[in-house]
C-alpha positions in Angstrom: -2.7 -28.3 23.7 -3.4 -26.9 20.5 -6.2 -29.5 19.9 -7.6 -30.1 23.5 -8.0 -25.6 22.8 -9.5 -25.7 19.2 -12.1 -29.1 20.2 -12.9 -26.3 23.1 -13.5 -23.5 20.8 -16.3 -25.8 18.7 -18.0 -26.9 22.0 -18.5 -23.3 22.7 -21.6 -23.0 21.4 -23.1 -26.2 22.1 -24.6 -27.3 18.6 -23.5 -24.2 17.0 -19.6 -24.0 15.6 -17.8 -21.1 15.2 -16.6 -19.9 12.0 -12.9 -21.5 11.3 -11.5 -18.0 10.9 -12.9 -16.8 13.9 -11.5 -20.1 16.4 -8.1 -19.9 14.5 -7.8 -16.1 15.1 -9.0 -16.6 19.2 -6.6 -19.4 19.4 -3.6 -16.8 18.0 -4.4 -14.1 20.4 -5.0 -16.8 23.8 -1.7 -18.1 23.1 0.3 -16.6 25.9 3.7 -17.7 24.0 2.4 -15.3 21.3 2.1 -11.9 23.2 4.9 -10.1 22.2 3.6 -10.1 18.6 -0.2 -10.4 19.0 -1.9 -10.1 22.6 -5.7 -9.0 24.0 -5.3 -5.3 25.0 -5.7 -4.4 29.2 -9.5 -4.7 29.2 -10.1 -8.0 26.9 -12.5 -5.9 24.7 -10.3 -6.0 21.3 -7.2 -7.9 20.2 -3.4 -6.0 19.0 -1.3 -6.9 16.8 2.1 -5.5 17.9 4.0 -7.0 15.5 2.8 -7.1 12.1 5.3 -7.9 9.8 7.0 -10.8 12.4 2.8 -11.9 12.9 2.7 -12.5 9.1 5.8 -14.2 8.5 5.8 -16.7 11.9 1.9 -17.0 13.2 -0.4 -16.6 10.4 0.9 -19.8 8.1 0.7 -22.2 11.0 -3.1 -21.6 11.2 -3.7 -20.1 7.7 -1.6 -21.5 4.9 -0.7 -17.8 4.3 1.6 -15.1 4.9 -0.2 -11.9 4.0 -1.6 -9.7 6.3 -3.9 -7.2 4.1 -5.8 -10.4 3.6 -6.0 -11.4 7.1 -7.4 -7.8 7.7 -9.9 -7.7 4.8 -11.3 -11.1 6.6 -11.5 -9.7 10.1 -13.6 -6.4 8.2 -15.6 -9.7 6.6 -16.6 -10.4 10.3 -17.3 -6.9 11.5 -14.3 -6.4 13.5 -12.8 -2.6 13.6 -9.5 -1.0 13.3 -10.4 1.3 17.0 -6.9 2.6 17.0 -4.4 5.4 14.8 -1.3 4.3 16.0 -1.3 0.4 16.1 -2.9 -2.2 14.6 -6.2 -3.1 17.0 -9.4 -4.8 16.1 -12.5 -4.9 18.1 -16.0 -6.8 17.5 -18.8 -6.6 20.4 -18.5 -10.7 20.7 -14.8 -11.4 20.1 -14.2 -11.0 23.9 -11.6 -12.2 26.0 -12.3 -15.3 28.1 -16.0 -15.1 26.1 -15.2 -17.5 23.6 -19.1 -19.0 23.7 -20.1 -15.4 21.8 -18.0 -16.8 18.8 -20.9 -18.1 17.6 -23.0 -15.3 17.2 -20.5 -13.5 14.9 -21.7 -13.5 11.5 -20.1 -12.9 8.1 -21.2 -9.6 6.7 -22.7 -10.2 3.2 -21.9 -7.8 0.3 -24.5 -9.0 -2.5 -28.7 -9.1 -1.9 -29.8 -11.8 -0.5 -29.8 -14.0 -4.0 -26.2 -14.6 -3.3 -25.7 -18.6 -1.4 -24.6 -18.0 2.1 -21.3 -19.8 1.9 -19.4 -18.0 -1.1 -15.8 -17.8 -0.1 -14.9 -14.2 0.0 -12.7 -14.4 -2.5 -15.6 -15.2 -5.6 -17.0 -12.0 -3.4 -13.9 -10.0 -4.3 -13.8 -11.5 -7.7 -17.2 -10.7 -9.1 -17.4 -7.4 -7.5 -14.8 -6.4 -9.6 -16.0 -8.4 -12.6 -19.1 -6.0 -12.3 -17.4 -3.1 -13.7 -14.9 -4.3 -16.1 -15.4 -1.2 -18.3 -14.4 0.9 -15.9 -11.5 -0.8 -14.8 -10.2 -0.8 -18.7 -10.7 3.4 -18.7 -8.8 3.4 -15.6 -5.8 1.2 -16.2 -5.9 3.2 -19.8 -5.7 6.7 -18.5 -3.0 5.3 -16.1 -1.3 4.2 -18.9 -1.4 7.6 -20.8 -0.4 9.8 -17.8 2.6 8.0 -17.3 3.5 8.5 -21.0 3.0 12.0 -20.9 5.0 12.5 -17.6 8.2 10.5 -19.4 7.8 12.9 -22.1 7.6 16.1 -20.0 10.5 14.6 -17.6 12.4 14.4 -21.1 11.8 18.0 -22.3 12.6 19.4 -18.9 16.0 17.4 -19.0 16.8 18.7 -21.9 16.2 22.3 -21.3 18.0 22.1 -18.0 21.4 20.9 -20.6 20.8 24.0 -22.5 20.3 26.6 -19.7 23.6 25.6 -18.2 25.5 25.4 -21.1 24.3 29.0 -22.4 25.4 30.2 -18.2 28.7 28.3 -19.6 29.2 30.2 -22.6 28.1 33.9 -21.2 30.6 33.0 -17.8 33.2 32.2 -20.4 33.2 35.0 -22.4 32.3 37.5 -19.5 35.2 37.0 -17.0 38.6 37.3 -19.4 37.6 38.7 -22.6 41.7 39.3 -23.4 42.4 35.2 -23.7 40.2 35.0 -26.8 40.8 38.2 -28.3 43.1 36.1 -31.1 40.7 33.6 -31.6 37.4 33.8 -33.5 35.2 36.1 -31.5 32.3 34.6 -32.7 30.5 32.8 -29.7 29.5 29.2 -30.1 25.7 28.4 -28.9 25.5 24.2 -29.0 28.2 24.0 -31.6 27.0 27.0 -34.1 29.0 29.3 -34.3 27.0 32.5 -33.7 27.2 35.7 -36.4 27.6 38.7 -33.8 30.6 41.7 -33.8 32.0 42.4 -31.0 32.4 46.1 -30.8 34.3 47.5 -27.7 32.9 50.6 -26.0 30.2 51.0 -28.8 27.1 50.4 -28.7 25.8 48.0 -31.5 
């Protein structure tokens, strides 16, 4: 079934083939067995996928030798297809139609370089030399990454610490404050961290 659909799918456009990606991802969403995860939505103008993580981990490496799904996105956006919805995951292209399977052939990847660049890069060297483009600024960013998360450990430590002395000075003042009389034979010297702090007490006069 699966063959007599994707030999279908090539024939659509008579000498023209459709791109793989785009006869793999029609098949996924004709597949009636499939719905509950991804389906066409009520008018057949854009497909859902209800069911993304159970999508990525059952459908997408029978077709695609992969599990991810950021990657299956990034190609759809490759192809011109658009998330149309907020609250689920929905992608629409003019000629990615339900029960219009001839129009496969007139979808065209989108091309990110001038027109020096060979029409049949994988979109992966695409991804790849973009970012090779600008490896100076990806050093100053990983860098200042870097840095900020040494200066928050160090703030987070100097917090901690203050937060160990506040409550042992409350400690010490609550100790001191509520029963004066149980320390009045010991030294009356307070102790502030373990020092043992040079102050008289003086009852009912002021110092």
């Amino acid at each position: 079934m699966e063959g007599e659909s994707e030999k279908g799918l090539l024939e659509c456009g008579g000498k023209c083939s459709p791109p793989p990606f785009l006869m793999k991802t029609y098949m996924l969403v004709e597949d009636l067995a499939t719905d509950d995860m991804v389906s066409w939505n009520a008018e057949g103008t854009a497909f859902v996928v209800w069911q993304p993580t159970e999508f990525a981990r059952d459908l997408l490496p029978t077709l695609f030798k992969h599990s991810n799904f950021s990657s299956f996105v990034r190609q759809l956006n490759t192809y011109g297809f658009r998330k149309v919805a907020t609250n689920r995951w929905e992608f629409c292209n003019e000629r990615f139609r339900k029960g219009e399977k001839e129009l496969l052939c007139q979808i065209r990847r989108r091309k990110a370089w001038t027109s020096k660049q060979q029409p049949n890069q994988d979109s992966d060297e695409d991804q790849r030399s973009s970012s090779n483009s600008s490896p100076s600024c990806y050093t100053t960013l990983v860098d200042e990454n870097k840095r900020l998360k040494k200066d928050n450990a160090v703030l987070n430590s100097k917090l901690s610490t203050m937060k160990r002395k506040c409550t042992k000075l409350l400690d010490l003042v609550a100790k001191y404050s509520s029963n004066p009389k149980e320390h009045e034979h010991e030294d009356e010297r307070p102790m502030l961290f373990g020092v043992r702090l040079d102050v008289q007490v003086q009852g009912g006069r002021d110092m």
